[in-house]
C-alpha positions in Angstrom: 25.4 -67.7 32.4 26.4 -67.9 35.8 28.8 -65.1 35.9 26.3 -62.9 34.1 24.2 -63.9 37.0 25.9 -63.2 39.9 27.2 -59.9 38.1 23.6 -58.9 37.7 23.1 -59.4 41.6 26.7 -58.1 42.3 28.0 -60.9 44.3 31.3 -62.0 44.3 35.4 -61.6 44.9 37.1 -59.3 43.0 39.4 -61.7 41.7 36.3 -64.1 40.4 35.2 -61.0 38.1 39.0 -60.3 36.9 39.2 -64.2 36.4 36.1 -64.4 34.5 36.1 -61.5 32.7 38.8 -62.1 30.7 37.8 -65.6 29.6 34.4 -64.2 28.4 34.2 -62.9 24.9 31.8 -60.1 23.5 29.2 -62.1 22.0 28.8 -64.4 25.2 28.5 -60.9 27.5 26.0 -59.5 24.8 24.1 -62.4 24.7 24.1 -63.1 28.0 23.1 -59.6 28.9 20.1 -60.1 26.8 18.7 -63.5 28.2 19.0 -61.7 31.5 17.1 -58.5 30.6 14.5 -61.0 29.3 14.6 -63.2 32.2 14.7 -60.3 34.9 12.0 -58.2 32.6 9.7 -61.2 33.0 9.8 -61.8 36.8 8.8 -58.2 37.3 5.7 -58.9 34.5 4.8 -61.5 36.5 5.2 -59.9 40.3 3.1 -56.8 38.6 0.6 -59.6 37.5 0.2 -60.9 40.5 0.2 -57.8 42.8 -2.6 -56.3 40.5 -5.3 -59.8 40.5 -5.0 -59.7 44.1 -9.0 -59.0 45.4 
């Protein structure tokens, strides 16, 4: 989860992404990938939410 993370917010050595990369498998990216786009799709519902009840 937390190299999903920081790769979503692009921070971080080169050699941390070569390092992690290659213990990571394909379902763990996939499903990664997916709780992020959930997680990331639900902030911005939120910040919308908010901006728009706002008087």
């Amino acid at each position: 989860m937390a190299t999903m993370f920081w790769g979503l917010m692009m921070i971080g050595k080169k050699g941390t992404w070569e390092r992690d990369g290659a213990t990571l498998s394909v379902r763990q990216v996939i499903g990664g990938a997916l709780i992020m786009t959930v997680i990331v799709i639900g902030i911005l519902i939120l910040l919308v939410k908010f901006a728009v009840s706002r008087p």
